[in-house]
C-alpha positions as CSV (number, residue, x, y, z in Angstrom):
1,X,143.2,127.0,-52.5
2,X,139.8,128.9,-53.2
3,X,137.7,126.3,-55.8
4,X,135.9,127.3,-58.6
5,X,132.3,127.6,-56.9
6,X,133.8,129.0,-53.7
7,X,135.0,131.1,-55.7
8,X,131.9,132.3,-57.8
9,X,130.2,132.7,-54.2
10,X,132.6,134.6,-53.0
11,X,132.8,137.3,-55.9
12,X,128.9,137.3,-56.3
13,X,128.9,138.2,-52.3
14,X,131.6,141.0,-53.0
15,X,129.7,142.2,-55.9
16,X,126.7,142.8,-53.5
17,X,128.4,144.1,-51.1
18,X,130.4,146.8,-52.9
19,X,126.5,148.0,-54.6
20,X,125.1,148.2,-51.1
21,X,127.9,150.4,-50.3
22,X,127.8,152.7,-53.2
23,X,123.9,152.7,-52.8
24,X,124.6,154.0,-49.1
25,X,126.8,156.6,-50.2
26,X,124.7,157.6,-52.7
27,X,122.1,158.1,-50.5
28,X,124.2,159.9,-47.8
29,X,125.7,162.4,-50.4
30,X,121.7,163.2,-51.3
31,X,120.4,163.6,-47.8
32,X,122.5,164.8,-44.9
33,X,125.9,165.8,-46.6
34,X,124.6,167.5,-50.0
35,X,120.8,167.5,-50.5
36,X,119.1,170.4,-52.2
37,X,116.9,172.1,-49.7
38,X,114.3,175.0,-50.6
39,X,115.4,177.7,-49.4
40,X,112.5,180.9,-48.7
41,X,113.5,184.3,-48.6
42,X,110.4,185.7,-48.8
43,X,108.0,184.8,-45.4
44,X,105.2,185.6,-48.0
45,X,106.7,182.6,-49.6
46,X,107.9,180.8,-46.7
47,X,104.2,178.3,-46.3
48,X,102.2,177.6,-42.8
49,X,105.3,175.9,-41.3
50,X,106.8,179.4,-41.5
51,X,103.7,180.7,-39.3
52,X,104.3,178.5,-36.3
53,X,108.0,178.7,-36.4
54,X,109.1,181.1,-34.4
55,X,109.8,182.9,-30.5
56,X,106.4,182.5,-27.8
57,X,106.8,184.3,-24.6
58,X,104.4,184.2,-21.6
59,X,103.7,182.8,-17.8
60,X,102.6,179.6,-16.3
61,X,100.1,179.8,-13.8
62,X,99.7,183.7,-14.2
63,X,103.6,183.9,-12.3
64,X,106.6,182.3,-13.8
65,X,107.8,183.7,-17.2
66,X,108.4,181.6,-20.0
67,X,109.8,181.3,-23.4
68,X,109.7,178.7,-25.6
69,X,111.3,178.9,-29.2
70,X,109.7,176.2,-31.9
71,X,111.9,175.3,-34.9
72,X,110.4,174.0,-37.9
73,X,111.9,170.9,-39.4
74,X,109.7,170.5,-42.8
75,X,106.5,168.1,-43.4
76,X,104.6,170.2,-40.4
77,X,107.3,168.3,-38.2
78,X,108.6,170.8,-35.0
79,X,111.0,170.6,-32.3
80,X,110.9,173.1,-29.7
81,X,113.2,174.7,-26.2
82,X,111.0,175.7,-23.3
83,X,113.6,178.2,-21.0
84,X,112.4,179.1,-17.8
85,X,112.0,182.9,-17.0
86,X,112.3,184.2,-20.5
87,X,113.8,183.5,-23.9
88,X,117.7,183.9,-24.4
89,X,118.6,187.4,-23.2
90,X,115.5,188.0,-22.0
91,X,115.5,186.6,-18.6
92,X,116.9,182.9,-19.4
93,X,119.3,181.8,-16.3
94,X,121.6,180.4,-18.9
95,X,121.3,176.8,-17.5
96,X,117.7,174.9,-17.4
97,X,116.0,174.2,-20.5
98,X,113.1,171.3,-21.3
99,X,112.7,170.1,-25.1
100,X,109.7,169.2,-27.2
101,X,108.3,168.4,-30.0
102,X,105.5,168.9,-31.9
103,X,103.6,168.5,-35.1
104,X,100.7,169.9,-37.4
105,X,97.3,168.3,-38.0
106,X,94.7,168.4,-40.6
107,X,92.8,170.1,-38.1
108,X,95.4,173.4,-38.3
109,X,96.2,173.1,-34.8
110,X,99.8,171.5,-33.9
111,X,100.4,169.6,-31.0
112,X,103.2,169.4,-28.7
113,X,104.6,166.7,-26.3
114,X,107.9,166.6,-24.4
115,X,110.7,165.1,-24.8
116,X,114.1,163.7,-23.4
117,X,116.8,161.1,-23.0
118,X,119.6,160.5,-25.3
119,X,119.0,161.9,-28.6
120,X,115.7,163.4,-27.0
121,X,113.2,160.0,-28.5
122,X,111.6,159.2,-25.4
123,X,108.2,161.2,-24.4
124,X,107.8,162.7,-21.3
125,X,104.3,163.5,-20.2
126,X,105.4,166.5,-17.9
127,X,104.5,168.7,-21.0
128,X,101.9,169.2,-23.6
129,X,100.3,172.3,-25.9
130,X,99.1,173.5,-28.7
131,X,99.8,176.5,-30.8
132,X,97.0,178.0,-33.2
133,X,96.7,181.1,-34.6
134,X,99.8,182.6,-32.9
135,X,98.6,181.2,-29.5
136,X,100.4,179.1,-27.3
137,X,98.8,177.2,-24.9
138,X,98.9,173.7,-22.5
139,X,100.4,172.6,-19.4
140,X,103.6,172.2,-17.6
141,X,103.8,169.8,-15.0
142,X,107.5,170.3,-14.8
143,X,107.0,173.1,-12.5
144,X,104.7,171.6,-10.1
145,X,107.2,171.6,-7.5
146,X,107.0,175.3,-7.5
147,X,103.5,176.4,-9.2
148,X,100.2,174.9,-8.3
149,X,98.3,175.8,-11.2
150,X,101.1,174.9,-14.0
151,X,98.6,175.9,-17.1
152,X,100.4,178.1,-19.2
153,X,99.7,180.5,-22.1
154,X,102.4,181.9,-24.5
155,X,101.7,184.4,-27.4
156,X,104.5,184.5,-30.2
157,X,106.8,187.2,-30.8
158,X,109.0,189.1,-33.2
159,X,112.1,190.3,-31.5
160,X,115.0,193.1,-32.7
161,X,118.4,193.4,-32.0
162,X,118.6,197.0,-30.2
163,X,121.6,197.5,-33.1
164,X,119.7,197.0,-35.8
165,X,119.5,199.9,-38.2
166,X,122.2,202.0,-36.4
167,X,124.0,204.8,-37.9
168,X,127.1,204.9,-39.0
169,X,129.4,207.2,-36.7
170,X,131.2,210.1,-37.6
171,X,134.1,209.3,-39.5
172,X,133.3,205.6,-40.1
173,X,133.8,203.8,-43.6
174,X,130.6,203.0,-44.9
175,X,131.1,199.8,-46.4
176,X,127.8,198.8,-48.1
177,X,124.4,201.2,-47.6
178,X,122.3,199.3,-50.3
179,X,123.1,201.9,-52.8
180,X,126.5,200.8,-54.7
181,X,129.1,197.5,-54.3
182,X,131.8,200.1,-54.7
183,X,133.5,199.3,-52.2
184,X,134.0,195.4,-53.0
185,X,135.7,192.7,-55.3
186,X,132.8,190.9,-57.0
187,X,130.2,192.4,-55.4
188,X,127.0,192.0,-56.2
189,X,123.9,194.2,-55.5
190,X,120.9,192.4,-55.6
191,X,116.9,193.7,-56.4
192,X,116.2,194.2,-52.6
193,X,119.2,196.5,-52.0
194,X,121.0,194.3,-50.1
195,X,124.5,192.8,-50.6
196,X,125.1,188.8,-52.3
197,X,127.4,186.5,-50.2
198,X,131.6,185.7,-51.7
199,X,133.0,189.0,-51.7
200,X,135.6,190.7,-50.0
201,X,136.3,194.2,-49.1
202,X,138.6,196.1,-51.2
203,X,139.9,197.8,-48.6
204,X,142.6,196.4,-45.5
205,X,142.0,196.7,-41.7
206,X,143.7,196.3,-38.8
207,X,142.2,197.1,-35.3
208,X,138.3,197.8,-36.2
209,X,134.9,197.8,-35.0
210,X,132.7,196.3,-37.1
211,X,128.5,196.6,-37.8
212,X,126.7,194.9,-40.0
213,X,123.1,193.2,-40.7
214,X,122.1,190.0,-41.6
215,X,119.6,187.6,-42.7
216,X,119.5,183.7,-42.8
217,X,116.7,182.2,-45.2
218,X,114.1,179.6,-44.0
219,X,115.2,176.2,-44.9
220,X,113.0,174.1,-42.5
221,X,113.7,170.6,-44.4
222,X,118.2,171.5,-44.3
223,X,120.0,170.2,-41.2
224,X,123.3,171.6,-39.3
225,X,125.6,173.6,-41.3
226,X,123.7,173.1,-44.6
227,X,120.9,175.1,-43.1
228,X,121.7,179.0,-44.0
229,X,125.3,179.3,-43.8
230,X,127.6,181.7,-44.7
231,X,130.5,183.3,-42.2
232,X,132.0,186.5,-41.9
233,X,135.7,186.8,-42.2
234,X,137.5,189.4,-40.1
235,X,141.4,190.0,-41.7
236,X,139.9,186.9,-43.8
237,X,141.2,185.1,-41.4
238,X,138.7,184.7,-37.8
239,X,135.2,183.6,-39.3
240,X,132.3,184.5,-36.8
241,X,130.1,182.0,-38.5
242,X,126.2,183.2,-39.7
243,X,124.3,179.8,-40.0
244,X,121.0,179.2,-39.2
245,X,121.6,178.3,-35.6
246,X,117.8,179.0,-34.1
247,X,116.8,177.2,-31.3
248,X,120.3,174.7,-31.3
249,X,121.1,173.6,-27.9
250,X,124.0,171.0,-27.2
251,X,121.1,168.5,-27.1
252,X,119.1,168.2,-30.0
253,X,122.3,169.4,-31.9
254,X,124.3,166.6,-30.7
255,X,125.4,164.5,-33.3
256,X,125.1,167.6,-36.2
257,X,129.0,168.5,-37.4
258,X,129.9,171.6,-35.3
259,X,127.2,172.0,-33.2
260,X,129.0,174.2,-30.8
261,X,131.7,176.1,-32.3
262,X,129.8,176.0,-36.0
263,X,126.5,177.9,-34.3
264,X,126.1,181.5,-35.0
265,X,128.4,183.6,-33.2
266,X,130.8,180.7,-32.5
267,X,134.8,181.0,-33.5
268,X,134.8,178.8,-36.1
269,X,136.9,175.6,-34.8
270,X,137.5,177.8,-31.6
271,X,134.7,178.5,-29.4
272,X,130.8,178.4,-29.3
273,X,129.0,181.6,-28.7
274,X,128.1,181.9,-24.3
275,X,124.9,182.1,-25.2
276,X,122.8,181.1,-28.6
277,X,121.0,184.7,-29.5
278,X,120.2,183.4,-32.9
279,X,116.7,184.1,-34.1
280,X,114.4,182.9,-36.3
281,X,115.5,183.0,-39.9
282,X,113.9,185.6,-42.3
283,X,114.4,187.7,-39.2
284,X,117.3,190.5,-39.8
285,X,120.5,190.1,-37.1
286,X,123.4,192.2,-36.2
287,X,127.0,191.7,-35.3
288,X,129.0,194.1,-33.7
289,X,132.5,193.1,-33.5
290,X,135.6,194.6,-32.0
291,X,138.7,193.3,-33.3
292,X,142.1,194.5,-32.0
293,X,145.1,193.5,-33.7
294,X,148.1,191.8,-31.6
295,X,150.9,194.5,-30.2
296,X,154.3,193.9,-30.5
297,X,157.2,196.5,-29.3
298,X,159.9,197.4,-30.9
299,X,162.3,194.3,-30.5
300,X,159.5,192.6,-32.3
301,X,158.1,190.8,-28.6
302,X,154.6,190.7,-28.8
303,X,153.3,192.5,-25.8
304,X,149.3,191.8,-26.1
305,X,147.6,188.9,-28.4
306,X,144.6,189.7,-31.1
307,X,141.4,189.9,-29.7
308,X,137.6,189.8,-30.3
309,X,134.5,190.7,-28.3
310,X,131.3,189.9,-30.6
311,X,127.7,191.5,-29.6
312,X,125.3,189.1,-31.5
313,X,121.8,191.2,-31.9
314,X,123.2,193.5,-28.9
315,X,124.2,190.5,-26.4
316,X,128.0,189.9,-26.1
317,X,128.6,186.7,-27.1
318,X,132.4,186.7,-26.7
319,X,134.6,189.3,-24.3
320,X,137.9,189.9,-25.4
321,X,138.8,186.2,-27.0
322,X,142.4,185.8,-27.0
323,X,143.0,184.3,-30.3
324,X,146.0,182.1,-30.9
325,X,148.8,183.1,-33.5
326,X,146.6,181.3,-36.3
327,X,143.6,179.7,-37.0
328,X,143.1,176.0,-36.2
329,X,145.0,174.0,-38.8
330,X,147.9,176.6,-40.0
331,X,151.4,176.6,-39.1
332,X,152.5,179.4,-36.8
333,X,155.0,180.1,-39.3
334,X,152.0,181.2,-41.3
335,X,151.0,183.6,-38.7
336,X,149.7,187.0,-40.3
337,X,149.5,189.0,-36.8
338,X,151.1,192.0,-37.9
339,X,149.3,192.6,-41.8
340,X,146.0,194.0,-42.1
341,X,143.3,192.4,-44.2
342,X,140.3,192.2,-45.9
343,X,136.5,191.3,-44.5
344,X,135.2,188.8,-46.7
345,X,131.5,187.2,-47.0
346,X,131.7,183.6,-47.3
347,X,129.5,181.7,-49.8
348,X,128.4,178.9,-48.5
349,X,125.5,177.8,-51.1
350,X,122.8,179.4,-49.2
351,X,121.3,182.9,-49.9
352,X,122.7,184.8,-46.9
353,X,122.0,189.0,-47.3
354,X,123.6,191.6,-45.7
355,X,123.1,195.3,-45.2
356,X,124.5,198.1,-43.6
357,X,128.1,197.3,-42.9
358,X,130.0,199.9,-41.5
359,X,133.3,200.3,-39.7
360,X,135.5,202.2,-37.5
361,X,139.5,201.9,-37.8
362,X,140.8,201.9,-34.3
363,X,144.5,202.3,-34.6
């Protein structure tokens, strides 16, 4: 038997309870699930953060090659991935990396330490620099087993996929060329020439190769998959995702939903791009993505699956990915391996752009 006070106490406790709860919710719904972010499309626009965000490429001690990529988090807060020998497909072995992280004072100078350790929050003294006016400089200690003089000096870059602004070949299907949406359901054309996100080709494809040119906008205070996402649907079915994926590595992504397979390039729910070519946003990108249908003979055996290989800005990211019957979650029975389909442009909430999109039919 619960008595009368008991059981005041015990619904006043409840009642406290349950508002802590919704209070918690509330405030997770307006921060990491569904805050509303700025998001810059114009670097004229974009604020100082913009100006230290970004790719730095030089030696240490005048003889090991360096690259360090700085991500800008919002509030003149940076984190940052030094890669030894060169930035990511640019001399990067593809294995060793060493995190920091950095901020900006009143003085206009912003000043890096290391970092590392689970959920990279200890300091570690083998690093420290400073980037001003484009410049980055300091010392890395980390390479004293190799290097006597470890000072190092780093000046930033801007780099370009080697596809960007390729022509369409003859007897390709020029898809979008900043002129008309013709050739889509709700398209939309916007001021700059370029093409809006959420729409999907009028036109069916089977086998295809498949260019087009993207931009992700600067959202420096977004986090994970809120931060410039859209996706790109081949067959509306396989999404190569587009998200702002600069910089992510397994470990200072690793509690962010899809960290791996949700990066740019990745499979969604399938597999993560071999390497992260993603860079900086307000910089344009290009996927180049074969697709070739699955083969069946004529008993209706399927003698070769579907496949992709994905170039992201001119580095293949995936080689011929078997992909299974479906995508993750569907029912084989739902399996659409022998129809054609449509691209589509996935909206996500963010203002993605695309531009030149062409394709080649290659049955």
């Amino acid at each position: 038997m619960i008595y009368p006070k008991m059981h005041r106490q015990l619904s006043l406790h409840t009642a406290l309870y349950l508002a802590a709860l919704l209070l918690s919710l509330e405030t997770m719904s307006s921060t990491s699930l569904g805050a509303e972010h700025t998001a810059f499309t114009d670097p004229a626009d974009a604020g100082a953060d913009f100006q230290v965000q970004g790719e730095y490429v030089g030696r240490v001690g005048s003889e090991l090659p360096i690259g360090i990529q700085v991500i800008a988090l919002g509030n003149h807060q940076f984190q940052g991935v030094l890669y030894p020998g060169g930035l990511p497909g640019n001399g990067w072995d593809e294995a060793t990396v060493f995190h920091i992280r950095g901020e900006t004072t009143k003085d206009g100078r912003t000043t890096f330490q290391g970092v590392h350790g689970e959920g990279l929050k200890f300091a570690n003294s083998n690093f420290r620099g400073w980037i001003r006016e484009g410049v980055f400089t300091g010392e890395a200690h980390m390479f004293h087993s190799r290097l006597n003089d470890v000072e190092f000096r780093l000046k930033r870059v801007g780099r370009k996929s080697p596809t960007l602004g390729a022509e369409p070949p003859e007897g390709a299907i020029v898809l979008f060329d900043g002129t008309h949406v013709d050739e889509w359901v709700d398209g939309r054309l916007l001021d700059e020439r370029l093409l809006d996100v959420g729409t999907t080709s009028k036109r069916n494809f089977g086998s295809i190769a498949i260019h087009l040119e993207f931009v992700c906008p600067f959202m420096p205070t977004a986090r994970g998959m809120h931060r410039g996402n859209s996706g790109i649907y081949v067959k509306q079915e396989w999404e190569v995702q587009i998200v702002d994926s600069f910089g992510w590595h397994h470990e200072n992504q690793k509690f962010e939903r899809l960290s791996k397979f949700g990066r740019s390039g990745g499979i969604h729910e399938m597999i993560g791009p071999r390497i992260n070519m993603s860079v900086p946003p307000l910089s344009w990108q290009t996927y180049d993505i074969e697709f070739a249908m699955a083969e069946f003979d004529a008993s209706g055996r399927k003698t070769s699956p579907a496949m992709m290989t994905v170039r992201h800005n001119g580095v293949v990211i995936h080689n011929r990915y078997v992909l299974p019957p479906v995508p993750p979650g569907r029912d084989e029975s739902q399996s659409k391996e022998r129809q054609r389909g449509p691209i589509f442009l996935q909206d996500h909430g963010n203002p993605v752009r695309y531009r030149n999109i062409w394709v080649e039919e290659r049955e």
